[in-house]
N, C-alpha and C positions, 0 to 999 in steps of 0.2 A: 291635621292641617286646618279642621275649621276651629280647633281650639286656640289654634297660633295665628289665627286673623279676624277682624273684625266680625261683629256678631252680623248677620245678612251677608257681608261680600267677603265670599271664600276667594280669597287672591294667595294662591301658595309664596310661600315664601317674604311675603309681603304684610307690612299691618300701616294702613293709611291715616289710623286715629286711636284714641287710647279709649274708646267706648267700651262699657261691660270689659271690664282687658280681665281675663283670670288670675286671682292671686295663686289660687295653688288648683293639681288637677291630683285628681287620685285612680290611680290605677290600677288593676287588678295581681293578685299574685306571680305572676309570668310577664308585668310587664316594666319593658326596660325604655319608658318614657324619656330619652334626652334628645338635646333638641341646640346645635351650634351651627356657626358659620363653617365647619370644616366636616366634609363628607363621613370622616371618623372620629365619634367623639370616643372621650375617655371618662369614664364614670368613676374614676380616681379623682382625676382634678375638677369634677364635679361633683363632687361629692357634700357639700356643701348646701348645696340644692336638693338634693335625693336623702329620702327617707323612706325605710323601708317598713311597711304597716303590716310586713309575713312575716312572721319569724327565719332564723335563718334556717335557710331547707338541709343545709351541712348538718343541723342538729334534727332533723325531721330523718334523713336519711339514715345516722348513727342508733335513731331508737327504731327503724328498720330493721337495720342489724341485727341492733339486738333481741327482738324480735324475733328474729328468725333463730338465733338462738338460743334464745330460751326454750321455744318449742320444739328444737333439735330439726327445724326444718332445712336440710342442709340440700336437697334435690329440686330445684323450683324452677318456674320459667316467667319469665319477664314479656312483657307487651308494655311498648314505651309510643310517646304521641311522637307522629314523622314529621319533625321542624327541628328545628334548633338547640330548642330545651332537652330532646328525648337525645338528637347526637351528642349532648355535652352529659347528660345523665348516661348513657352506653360507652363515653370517654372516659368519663371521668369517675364513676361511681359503683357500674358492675365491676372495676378492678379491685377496688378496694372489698368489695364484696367475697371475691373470688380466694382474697389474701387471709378472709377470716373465715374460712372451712366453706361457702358458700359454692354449689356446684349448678349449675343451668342447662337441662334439657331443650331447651329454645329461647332465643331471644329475638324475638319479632316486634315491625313496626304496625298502626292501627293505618287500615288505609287511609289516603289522603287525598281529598277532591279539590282540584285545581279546578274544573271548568263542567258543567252540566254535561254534557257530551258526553263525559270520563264516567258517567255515575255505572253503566254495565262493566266496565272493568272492573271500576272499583267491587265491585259486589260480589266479582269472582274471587278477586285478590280477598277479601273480607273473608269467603267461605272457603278458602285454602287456610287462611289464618287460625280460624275456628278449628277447622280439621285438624290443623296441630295441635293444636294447643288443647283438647277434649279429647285427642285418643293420648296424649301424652303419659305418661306413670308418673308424673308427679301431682300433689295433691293442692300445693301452694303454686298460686301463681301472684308476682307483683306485676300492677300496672302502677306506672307512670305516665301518669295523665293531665288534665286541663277538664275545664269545668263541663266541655261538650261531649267528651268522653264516654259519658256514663248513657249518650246517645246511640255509640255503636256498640258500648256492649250491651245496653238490652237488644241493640239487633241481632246481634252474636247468641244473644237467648233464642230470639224467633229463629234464627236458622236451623237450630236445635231440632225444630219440628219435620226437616227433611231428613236428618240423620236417621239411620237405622236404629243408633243404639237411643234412649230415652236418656234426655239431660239429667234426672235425676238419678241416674245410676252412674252418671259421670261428673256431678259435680263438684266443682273445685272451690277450694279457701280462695278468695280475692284479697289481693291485700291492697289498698288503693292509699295514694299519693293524698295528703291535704288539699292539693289544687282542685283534686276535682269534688265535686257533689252530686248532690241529685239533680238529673234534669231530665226533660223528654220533650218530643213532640207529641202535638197532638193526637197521630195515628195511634202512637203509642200509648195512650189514655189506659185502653183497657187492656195492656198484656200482663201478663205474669209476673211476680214479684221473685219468684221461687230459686233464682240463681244468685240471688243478693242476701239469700238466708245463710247466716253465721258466717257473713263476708266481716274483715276487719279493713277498719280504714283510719288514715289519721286526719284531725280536723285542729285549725287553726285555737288554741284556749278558746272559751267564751263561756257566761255566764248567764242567769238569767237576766234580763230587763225587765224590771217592773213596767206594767203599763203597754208591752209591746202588743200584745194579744189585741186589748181594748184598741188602740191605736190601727190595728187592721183591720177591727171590725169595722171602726168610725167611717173607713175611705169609698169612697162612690166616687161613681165614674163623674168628671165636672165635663162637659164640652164646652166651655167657656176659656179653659186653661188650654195651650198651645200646644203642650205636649199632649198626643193622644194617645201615649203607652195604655196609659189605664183602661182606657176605651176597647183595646187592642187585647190584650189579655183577660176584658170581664167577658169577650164574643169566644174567645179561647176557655177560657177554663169554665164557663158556665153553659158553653154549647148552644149560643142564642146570636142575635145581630140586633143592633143599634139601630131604628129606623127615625125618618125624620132627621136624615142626615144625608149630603149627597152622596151617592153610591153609583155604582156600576154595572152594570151587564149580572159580571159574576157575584153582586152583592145580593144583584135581585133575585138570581138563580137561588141563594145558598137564604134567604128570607121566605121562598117558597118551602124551603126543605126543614128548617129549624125555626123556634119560636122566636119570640119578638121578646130582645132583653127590656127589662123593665128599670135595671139600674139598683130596687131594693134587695135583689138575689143576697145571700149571707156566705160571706166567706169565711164562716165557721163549718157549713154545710158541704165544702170540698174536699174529698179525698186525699190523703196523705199524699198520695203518689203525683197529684195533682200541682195542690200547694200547701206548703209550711207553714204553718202558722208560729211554729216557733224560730228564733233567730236560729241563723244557722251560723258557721266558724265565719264564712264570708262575710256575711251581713255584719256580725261583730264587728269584724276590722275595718268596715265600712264608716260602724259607728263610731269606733273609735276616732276615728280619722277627720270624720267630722267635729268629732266632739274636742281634738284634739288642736283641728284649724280657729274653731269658738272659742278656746282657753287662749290660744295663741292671740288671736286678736284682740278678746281683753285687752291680754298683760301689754301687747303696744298700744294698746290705747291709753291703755293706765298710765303708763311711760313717756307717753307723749301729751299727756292731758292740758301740763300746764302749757304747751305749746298752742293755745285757743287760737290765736289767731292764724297762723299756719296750716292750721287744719281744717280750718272756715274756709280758707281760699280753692287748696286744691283736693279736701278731703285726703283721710288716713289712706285708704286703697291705694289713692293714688300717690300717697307721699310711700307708700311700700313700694309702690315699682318704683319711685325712682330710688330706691336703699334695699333691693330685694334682698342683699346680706344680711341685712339690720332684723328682718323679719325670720329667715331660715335660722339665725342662731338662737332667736326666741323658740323655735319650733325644734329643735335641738335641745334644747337646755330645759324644755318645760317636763314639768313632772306634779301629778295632783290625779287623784280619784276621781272614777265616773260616779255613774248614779248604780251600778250594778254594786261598786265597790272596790273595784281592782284598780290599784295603781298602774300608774300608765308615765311610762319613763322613756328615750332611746338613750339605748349604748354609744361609744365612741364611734360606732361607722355608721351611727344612722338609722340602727336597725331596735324595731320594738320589743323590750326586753319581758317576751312570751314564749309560753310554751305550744305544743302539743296535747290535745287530748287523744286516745284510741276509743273508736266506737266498734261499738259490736251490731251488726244490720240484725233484724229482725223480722221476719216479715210475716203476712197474717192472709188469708183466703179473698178478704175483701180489697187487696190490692192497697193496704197501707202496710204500715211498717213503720218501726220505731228502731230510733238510734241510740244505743244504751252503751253511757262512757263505762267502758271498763279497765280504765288505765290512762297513763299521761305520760309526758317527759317534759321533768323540769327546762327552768331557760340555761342553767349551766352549760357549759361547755367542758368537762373535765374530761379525762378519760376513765374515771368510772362509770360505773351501770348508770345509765342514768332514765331508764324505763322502768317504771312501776306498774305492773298490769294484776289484777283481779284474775286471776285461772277460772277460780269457783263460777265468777258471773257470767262467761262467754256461753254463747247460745252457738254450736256446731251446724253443720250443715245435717240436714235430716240423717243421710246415707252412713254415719258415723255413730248414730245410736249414742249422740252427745258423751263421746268417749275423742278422748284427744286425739286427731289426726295424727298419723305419721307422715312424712314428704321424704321421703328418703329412695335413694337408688336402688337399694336390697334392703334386705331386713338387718337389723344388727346380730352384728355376732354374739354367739351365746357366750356364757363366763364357762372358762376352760377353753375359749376360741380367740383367738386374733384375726386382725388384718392382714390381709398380701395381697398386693396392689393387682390390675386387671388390664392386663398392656391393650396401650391403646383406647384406654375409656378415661373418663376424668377422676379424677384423683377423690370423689364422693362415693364410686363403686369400686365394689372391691371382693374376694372373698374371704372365706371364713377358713382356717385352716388348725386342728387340733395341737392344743400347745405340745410341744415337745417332751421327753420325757423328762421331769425334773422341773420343769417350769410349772406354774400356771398363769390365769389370771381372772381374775374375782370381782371384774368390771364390765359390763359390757362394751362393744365396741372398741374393745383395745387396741392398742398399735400393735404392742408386741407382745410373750408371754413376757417372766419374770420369776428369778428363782426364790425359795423361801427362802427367810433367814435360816442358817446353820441351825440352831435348835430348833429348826420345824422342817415338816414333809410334806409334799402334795399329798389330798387325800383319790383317791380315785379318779375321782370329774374333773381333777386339775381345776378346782376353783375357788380352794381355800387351802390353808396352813392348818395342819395339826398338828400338836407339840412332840417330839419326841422323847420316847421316856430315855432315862437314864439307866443301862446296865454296864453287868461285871459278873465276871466267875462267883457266884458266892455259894454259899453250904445249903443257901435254902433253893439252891434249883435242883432238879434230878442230878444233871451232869455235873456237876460240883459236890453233889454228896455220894455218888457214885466213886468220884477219884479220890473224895478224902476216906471212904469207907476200904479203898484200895491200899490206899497210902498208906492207914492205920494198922491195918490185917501186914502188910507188906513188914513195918516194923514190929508186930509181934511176934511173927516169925522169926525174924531175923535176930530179937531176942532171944527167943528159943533153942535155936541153933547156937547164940550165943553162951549160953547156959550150959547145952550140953556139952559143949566143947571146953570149957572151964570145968565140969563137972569130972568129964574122962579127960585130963587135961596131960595125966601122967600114960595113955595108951598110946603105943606105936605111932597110930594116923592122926591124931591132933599132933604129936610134935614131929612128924614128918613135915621137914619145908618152914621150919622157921614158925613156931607158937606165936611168938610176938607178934610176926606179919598179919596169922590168921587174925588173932583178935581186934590189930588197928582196922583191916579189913572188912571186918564182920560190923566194928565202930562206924566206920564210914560209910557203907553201906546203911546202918539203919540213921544215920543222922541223911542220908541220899534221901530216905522213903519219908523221913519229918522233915526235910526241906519243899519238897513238894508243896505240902498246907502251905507255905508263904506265897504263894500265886492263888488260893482258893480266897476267895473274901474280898471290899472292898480295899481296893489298892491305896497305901498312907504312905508318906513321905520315908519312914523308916522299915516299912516294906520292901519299898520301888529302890532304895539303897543296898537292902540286904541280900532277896531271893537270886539275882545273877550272878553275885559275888562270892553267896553260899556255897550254891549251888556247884560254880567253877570251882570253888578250892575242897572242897568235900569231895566230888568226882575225882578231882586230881588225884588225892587223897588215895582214894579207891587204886585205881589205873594203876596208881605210882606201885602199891603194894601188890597187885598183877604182875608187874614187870619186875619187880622185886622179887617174887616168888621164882616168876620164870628163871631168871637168871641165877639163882641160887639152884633152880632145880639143873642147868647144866654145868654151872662150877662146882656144883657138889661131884659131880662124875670125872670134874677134871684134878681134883683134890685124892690120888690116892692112897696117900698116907694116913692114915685117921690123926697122928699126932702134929702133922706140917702146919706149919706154921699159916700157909694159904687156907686151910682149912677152917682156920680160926677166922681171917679178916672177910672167907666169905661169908661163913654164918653171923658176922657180928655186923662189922665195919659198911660192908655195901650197901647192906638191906637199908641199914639206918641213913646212907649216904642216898639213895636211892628216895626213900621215902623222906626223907625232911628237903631235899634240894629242888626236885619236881616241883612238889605243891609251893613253894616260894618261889617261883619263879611266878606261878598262877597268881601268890598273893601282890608278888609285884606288878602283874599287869594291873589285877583290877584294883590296887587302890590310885595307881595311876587313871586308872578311869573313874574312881568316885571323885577324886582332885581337880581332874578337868572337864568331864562330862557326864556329871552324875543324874543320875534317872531321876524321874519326878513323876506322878500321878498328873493326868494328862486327859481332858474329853476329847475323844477322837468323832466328828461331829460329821466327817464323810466318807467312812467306812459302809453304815448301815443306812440306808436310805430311812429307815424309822426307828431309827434306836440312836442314841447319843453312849459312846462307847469308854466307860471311867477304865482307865488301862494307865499302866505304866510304862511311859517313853523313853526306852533306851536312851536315847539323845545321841548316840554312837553306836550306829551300828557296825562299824570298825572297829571300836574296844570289843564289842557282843563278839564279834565272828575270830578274834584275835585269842579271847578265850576260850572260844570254843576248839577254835583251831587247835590251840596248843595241846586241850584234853585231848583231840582226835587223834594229836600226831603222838602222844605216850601211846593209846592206842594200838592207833596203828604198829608201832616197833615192840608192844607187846607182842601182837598178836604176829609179828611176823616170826618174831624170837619163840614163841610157844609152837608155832609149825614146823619149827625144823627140830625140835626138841620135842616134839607129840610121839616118837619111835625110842627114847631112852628107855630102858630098863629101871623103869621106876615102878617101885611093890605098888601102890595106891595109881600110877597113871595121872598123877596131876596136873601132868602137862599137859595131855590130852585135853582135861576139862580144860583147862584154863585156854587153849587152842577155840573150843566149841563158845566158852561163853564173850572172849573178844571178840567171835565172830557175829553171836549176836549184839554184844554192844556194837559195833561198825554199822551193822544190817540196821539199827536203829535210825543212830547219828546221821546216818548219809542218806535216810529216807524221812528224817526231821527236816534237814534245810530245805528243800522245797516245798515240803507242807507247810513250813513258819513262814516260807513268802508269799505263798497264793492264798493263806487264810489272810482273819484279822480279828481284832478284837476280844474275846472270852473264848473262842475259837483256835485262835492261835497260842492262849494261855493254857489249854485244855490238850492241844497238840503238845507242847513242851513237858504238862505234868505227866503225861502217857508216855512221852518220851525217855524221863527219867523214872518214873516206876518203871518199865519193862525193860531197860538198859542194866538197871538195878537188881531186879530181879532174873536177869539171866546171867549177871557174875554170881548171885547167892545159889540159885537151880543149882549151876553146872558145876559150883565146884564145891559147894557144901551138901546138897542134898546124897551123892553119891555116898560121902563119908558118913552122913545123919544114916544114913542106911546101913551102913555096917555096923556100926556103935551101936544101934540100938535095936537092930533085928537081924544082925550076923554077928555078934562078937566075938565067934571062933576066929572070925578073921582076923580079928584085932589083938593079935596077939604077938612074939616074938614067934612063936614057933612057925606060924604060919608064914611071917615075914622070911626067913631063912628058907623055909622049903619053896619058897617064891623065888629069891636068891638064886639057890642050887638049881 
């Protein structure tokens, strides 16, 4: 009010003359100086007039942020100043906080003293404040403050002294607002520094000024000059009084008690905590702002020069009020270097196109402290990073053992651990819960786990990928040379038996039941025990085409001349003519009709199945949780079991045709064997289908070779071994005579 009236007669609202009239005022960072005929102005369409010498705190707040998380401070507590600015900062600015992983244990206001009366309240309310906020578990706290601020938190440090627990075993990161700085009272002179050690805070850019130093040292108190600030602050910070001036009661009182200022006192010789000798962000903007009004008035002087006689009359001052537009678009529009160096420009709203620096507080036994930039934020506005901070330079609070704080709700989860949320707490605490099986995860503080790629496997700790190797049946493991050393033996034998039975090929029991049959037989059989190897060894495209295929029509093969045999062994007994003509189409005609029609039918299935669904070599990648499994993919397991089926079902009507035909009067009993060894092929096949479902991989390759060697080898047992045993260690038997007296 007395800047908006006459210098001497403060008349509100009223200006009776244009004496001293102010061209411009400058206000402090917080403040929103306008000034109309209408109860509420609007700083839009005032805009015009207003320039803003703080950078914009939108961009002070965003390197806040980021801030918090860079140092993964995600659990913090906030103390905001109780006016207007701290409700529009708790509106408007803890949400956005909240949006980017930011969690808060408290958000408290600084008391606020309305009237001397209130001060015992106030004090309570202060040490209720403090008690939150110092037994709290978080390590970061922001205030949001104003330049008197840093008033009540050093009282917030003295109250410390009543606490049980000791401030430095409680002390916390400060992270403090550009508004505020250092200030104190008097009383406060000698307290402690020690809760402002490794506080961070942000400060308006500034630079050095040449000449600032000397320029403080120069100033003495005048009592000549009308302002007696100086006066006022040399009895304050030098601890003395001014005499030979008039005074009072309690001047006299307080010149009994302390020396008599002299005025030469050196204000180099004061205490850091005292006063600054160096610019601070405030003072900067101060200067700029001045420095900035002196450019400005120049350039209208410059501009108006040739106008001499106009400006003789009523002077430039006063030709600006009456054009104050004429002079704000100059102060708008101007842009040119201080004496520090820094350009100095405003943007389209007005506002000083500056940054941010980040200090790091420092403090020292003797009650000073140093402010040491360790970081800044450009004047951009993007939404990239737009904080650059020094880690290495930051000076920590003692209690930290200069080891980076945590600020967090709990500790992070370990790697092999996620997150699961903690009902009913804020979405920053949480706990830790061991990945699942098949998951990991190899970050700490994860959301969730995550499975490996296919060709990898959790290793133990669930907190890396290890590669899976690649297997397959092959000759160089035990169990693959175990079944080829079976397979091989399986058909040397079966040569053997082949041999001898071509050898004694004109006795009795080899041409008992049809020679022909036994040899295809004996053939099929040992190509049985060498189809085997085609499942041993890396699986190849003309492999995974041939071993099912083989296999199916070879088997057949076999079975076919099983049930060939049978049937000849009971039409022989229904043929009793030796010359009838029946006699002849069953030793000739069936056997041959039997064994070529069977296995084509086998052949027809499966080249219908290499036609339309033929196997291929295949990595089976989730079979083995650590192995990658190279195998050959049916692609149809409907062709597979259609085959198989159809083996079963010859099979099966062997073996039912050899049981009712196991009591003929047959010299050799071949019905019998051939009875015993269908029953063990059956006993095989019908206890293969479940073990080829519930295994997999070289496992279920290894089920199948076992399969067919031991189905194989119990049509050879049972119906060749008996005969190998007569032939070559009874051959009395093997004779006609004995055959007749067997007969009779």
């Amino acid at each position: 009010m007395e800047l908006l009236s006459s210098k001497g007669r403060l008349i509100p609202n009223y200006n009776c003359d244009i004496q001293k009239y102010p061209v411009a005022i400058i206000g402090g960072p917080d403040t929103e100086l306008m000034y109309g005929s209408a109860p509420v102005t609007n700083k839009d369409k005032q805009a015009g007039f207003y320039h803003q010498m703080f950078p914009n705190t939108d961009l002070q707040y965003k390197g806040i942020l980021q801030l918090l998380q860079h140092f993964k401070w995600t659990w913090i507590g906030v103390v905001s100043v109780n006016n207007e600015n701290g409700e529009k900062f708790v509106q408007n600015v803890i949400p956005i906080f909240a949006q980017n992983g930011i969690c808060f244990d408290f958000i408290e206001r600084f008391p606020f003293v309305s009237y001397s009366t209130d001060i015992i309240d106030t004090v309570k309310e202060g040490m209720q404040i403090h008690s939150i906020v110092m037994n709290s578990t978080v390590n970061a706290v922001l205030i949001q403050g104003e330049i008197d601020i840093m008033i009540i938190l050093r009282m917030f440090h003295s109250m410390s002294k009543f606490e049980e627990i000791a401030l430095q075993l409680k002390s916390k990161i400060w992270i403090m607002t550009a508004q505020m700085d250092f200030t104190s009272l008097p009383f406060q002179r000698w307290e402690d520094l020690d809760f402002l050690h490794g506080a961070l805070s942000f400060a308006v850019h500034s630079k050095e000024v040449l000449g600032f130093r000397e320029f403080l040292q120069m100033i003495k108190p005048n009592f000549k000059q009308e302002d007696d600030f100086i006066r006022v602050f040399w009895e304050e910070a030098f601890g003395c009084v001014f005499s030979g001036t008039l005074v009072d009661e309690k001047t006299n009182s307080r010149m009994d008690s302390q020396p008599i200022c002299t005025g030469d006192e050196k204000i180099e010789t004061l205490p850091v905590s005292v006063f600054e000798t160096d610019m601070t962000g405030h003072s900067y903007s101060i200067y700029n702002a001045v420095y900035i009004l002196a450019q400005a008035l120049h350039v209208a002087y410059s501009t108006t020069f040739k106008n001499r006689a106009r400006i003789s009359k009523v002077g430039l001052i006063e030709l600006l009020k009456l054009h104050p537009w004429k002079f704000n678009q100059i102060v708008r529009s101007i842009s040119f270097n201080n004496t520090a160096g820094e350009a100095l420009s405003f943007n389209q709203n007005g506002e000083l196109e500056a940054g941010f620096d980040v200090i790091n507080w420092v403090t020292f036994p003797n009650k000073s402290f140093l402010k040491v930039k360790v970081g800044g934020i450009g004047s951009v506005t993007s939404q990239e990073d737009i904080l650059k901070i020094d880690e290495e330079a930051i000076i920590w609070p003692r209690r930290f053992n200069q080891i980076r704080p945590l600020s967090l709700c709990n500790n992070y989860c370990s790697l092999g651990y996620a997150k699961t949320k903690i009902e009913g707490k804020p979405f920053c605490c949480y706990d830790c819960l061991h990945c699942p099986e098949g998951k990991i995860s190899n970050l700490i503080d994860m959301d969730d786990c995550f499975p490996c790629p296919q060709d990898q496997y959790p290793n133990k700790e669930q907190n890396s990928c290890l590669p899976k190797t690649v297997t397959s049946l092959t000759y160089e493991e035990t169990l693959g040379s175990i079944l080829a050393i079976f397979s091989l033996s399986s058909s040397f034998i079966t040569v053997l038996v082949l041999g001898i039975f071509i050898k004694y090929q004109d006795t009795p029991i080899v041409k008992a039941n049809n020679r022909n049959l036994t040899y295809i037989l004996l053939i099929s059989l040992l190509f049985s025990f060498l189809c085997a190897l085609l499942f041993i060894g890396k699986p190849h495209k003309v492999t995974c085409l041939l071993r099912q295929s083989a296999f199916g029509v070879i088997f057949t093969v076999a079975v076919s001349c099983v049930l060939a045999k049978t049937i000849v062994v009971i039409l022989a007994f229904m043929a009793t003519q030796p010359k009838s003509t029946m006699r002849k189409w069953v030793w000739k005609r069936l056997a041959i009709s039997i064994v070529f029609f069977c296995p084509f039918i086998q052949v027809v299935l499966c080249t219908v199945w290499l036609l339309t669904f033929p196997p291929f070599p295949d990595f089976n990648m989730h079979l083995m949780a650590e192995e990658i499994i190279l195998e050959c993919n049916e692609n149809s397991f409907v062709m597979f079991y259609c085959v198989l089926g159809f083996m079963f079902l010859l099979a099966l009507v062997s073996f039912t045709v050899a049981f009712f035909a196991r009591k003929l009067p047959d010299s050799f009993n071949e019905a019998k064997f051939i009875t015993f060894s269908i029953l063990i092929f059956c006993s095989v096949w019908l206890s293969f289908v479940p073990s080829y479902l519930t295994t997999g991989g070289k496992h279920m390759v290894a089920v199948e070779i076992f399969s067919i060697i031991t189905s194989s080898g119990g049509l050879l047992v049972c119906i060749f071994f008996p005969k190998c045993y007569i032939i070559t260690l009874r051959p009395e038997l093997n004779s006609k005579q004995h055959l007749r007296q067997r007969n009779n």
